[in-house]
N, C-alpha and C positions, 0 to 999 in steps of 0.2 A: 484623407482620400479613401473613397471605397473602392474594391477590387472586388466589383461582379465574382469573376473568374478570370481565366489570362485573355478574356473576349475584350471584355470594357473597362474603364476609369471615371469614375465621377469625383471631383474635386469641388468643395466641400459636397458632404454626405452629414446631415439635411441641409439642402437646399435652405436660403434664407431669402422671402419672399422680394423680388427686385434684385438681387444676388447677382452678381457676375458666377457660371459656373463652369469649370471645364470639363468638358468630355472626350473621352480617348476611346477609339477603335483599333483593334487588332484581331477581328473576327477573320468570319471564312472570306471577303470578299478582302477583306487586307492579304491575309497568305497566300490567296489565288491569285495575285498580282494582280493586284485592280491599279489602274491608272490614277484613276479619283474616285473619293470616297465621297458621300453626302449623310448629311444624318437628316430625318424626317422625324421632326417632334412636335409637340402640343403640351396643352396643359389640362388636367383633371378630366381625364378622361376623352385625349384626342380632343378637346378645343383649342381655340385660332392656331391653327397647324401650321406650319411655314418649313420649309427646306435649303440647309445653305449648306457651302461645299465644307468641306475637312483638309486640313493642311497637312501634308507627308513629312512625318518624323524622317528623322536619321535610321531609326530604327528600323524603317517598314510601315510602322501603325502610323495612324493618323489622328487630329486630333482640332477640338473648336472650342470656342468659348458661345453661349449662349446666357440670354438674361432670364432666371424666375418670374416669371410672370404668372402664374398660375397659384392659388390656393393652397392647395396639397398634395399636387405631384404633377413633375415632367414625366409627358411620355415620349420613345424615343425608339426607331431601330432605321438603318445604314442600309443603300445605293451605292450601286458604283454605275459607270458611265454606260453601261451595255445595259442598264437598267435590270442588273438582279439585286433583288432585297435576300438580306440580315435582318430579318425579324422575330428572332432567337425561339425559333419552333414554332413559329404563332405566336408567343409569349410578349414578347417586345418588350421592352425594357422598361423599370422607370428608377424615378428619385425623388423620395417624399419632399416636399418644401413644410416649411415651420413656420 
């Protein structure tokens, strides 16, 4: 498991291409009580993009499983229902695939 920072979780870290992977949210839109979370991802550079909800831990964070589809890397940053982005400074996230 990777540990961005205490924001995000990727399970496995690299990516294995077709891979089931999980990803965890506990940014600013988790501690600001967001109702639901969404992650908005793609692959290698923001290709075939798609958006699904995140399911509420015990804990607060939230968390999904997505498939590798992509070459060499998932891109990735987080919604909540009032429609503010977690886009980690502009930055947005990613996770190589191999």
């Amino acid at each position: 498991m990777f540990l961005h920072d205490d924001r995000i979780f990727v399970d496995p870290v690299p990516a294995s291409k077709g891979s089931t992977v999980k990803i965890g949210y506990n940014g600013l839109l988790a501690k600001s009580g967001a109702d639901a979370v969404w992650i908005h991802y793609g692959f290698d550079g923001w290709n075939s993009t798609a958006t699904v909800p995140m399911y509420r831990q015990a804990d607060g964070s939230f968390v999904t499983h997505i498939t590798a589809q992509g070459n060499k890397e998932i891109n990735f940053c987080f919604k909540d229902s009032a429609d503010h982005w977690d886009n980690n400074s502009g930055w947005n996230w990613m996770c190589p695939i191999k």
